[in-house]
C-alpha positions as a LaTeX table, in Angstrom:
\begin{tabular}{lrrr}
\hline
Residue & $x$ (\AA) & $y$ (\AA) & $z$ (\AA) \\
\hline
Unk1 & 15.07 & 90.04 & $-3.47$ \\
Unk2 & 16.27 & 91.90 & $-0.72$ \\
Unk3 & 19.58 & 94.46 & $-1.31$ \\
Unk4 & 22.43 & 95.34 & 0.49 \\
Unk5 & 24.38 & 98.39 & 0.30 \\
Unk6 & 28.03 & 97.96 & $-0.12$ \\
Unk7 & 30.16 & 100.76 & $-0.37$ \\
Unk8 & 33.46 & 101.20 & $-2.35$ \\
Unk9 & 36.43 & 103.65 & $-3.49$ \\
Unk10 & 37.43 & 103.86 & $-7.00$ \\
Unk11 & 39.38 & 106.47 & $-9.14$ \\
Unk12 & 38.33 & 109.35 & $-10.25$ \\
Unk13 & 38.68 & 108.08 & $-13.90$ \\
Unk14 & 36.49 & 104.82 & $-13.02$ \\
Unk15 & 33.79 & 106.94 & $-11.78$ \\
Unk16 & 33.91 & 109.21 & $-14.53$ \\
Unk17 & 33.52 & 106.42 & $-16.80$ \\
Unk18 & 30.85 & 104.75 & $-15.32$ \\
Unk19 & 29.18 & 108.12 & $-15.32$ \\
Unk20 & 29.24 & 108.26 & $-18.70$ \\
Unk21 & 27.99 & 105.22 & $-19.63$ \\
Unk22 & 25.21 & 105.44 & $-17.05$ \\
Unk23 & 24.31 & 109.43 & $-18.97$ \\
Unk24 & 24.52 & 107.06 & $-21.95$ \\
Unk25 & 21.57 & 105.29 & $-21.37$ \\
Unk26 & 23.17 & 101.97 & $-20.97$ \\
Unk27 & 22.00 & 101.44 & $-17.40$ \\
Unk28 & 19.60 & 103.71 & $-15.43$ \\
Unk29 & 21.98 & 104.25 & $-12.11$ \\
Unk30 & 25.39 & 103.76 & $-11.24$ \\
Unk31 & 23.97 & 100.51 & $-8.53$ \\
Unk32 & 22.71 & 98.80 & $-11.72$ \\
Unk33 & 26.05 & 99.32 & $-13.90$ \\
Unk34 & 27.73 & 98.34 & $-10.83$ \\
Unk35 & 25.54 & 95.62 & $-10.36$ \\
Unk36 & 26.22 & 94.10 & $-13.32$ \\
Unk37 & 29.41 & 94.75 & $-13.86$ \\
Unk38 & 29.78 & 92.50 & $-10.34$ \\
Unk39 & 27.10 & 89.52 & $-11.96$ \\
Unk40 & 30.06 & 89.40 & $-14.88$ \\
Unk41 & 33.16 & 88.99 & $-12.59$ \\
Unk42 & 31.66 & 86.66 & $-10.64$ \\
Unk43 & 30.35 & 84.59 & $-13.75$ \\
Unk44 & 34.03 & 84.73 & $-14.95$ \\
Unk45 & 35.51 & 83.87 & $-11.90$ \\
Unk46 & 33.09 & 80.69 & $-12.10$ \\
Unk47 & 34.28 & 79.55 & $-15.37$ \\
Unk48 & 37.47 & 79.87 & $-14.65$ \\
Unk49 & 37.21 & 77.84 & $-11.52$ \\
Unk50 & 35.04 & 75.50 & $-13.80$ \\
Unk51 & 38.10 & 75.70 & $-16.88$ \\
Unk52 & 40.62 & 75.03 & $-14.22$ \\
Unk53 & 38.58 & 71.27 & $-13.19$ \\
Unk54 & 38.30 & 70.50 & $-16.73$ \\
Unk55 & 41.52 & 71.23 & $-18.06$ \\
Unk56 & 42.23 & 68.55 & $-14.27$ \\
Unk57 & 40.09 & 66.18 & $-15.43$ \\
Unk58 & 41.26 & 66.40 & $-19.20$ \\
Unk59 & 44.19 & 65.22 & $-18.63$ \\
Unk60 & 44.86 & 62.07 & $-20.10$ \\
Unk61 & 42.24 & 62.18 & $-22.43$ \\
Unk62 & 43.89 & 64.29 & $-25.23$ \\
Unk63 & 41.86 & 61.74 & $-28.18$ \\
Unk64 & 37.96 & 63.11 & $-26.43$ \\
Unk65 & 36.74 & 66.93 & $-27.79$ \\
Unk66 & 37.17 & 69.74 & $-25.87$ \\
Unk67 & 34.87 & 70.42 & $-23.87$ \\
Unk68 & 36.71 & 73.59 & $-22.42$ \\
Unk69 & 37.16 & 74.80 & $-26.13$ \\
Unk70 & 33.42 & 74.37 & $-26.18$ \\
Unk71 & 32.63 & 76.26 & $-22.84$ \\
Unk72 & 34.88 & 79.19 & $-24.03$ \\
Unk73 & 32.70 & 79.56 & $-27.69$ \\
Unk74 & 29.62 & 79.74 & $-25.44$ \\
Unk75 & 31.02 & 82.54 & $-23.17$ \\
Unk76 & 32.33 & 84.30 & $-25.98$ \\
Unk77 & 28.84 & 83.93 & $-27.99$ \\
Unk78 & 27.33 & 85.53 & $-24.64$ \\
Unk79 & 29.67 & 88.06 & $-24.14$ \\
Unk80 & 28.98 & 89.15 & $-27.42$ \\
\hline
\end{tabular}
């Protein structure tokens, strides 16, 4: 996969931060902690896009489980 360079400002705190958890061994450069830290907004912007057309096409079906409710334990299992 080819890679683009994006540039961006932060805070001198953010930086520091990311820093530190990069010196922590957590990720080998900043690009991967930033790139993953990016893969997880966009994956929560998608299910709450996704939560929002449930919760649409719930609606008059209040007696069916929730599949929402189900979506979220997921996330939260793979957050974890």
């Amino acid at each position: 996969m080819s890679s683009v360079q994006v540039n961006i400002r932060t805070t001198r705190f953010l930086a520091t931060e990311l820093d530190r958890i990069v010196n922590e061994g957590y990720f080998r450069s900043r690009s991967e902690a930033m790139n993953e830290a990016i893969r997880i907004l966009i994956r929560r912007y998608q299910v709450a896009k996704l939560e929002s057309k449930l919760a649409k096409a719930k609606k008059g079906t209040k007696n069916l489980p929730s599949v929402t409710k189900a979506l979220l334990e997921a996330r939260q299992e793979e957050d974890a």
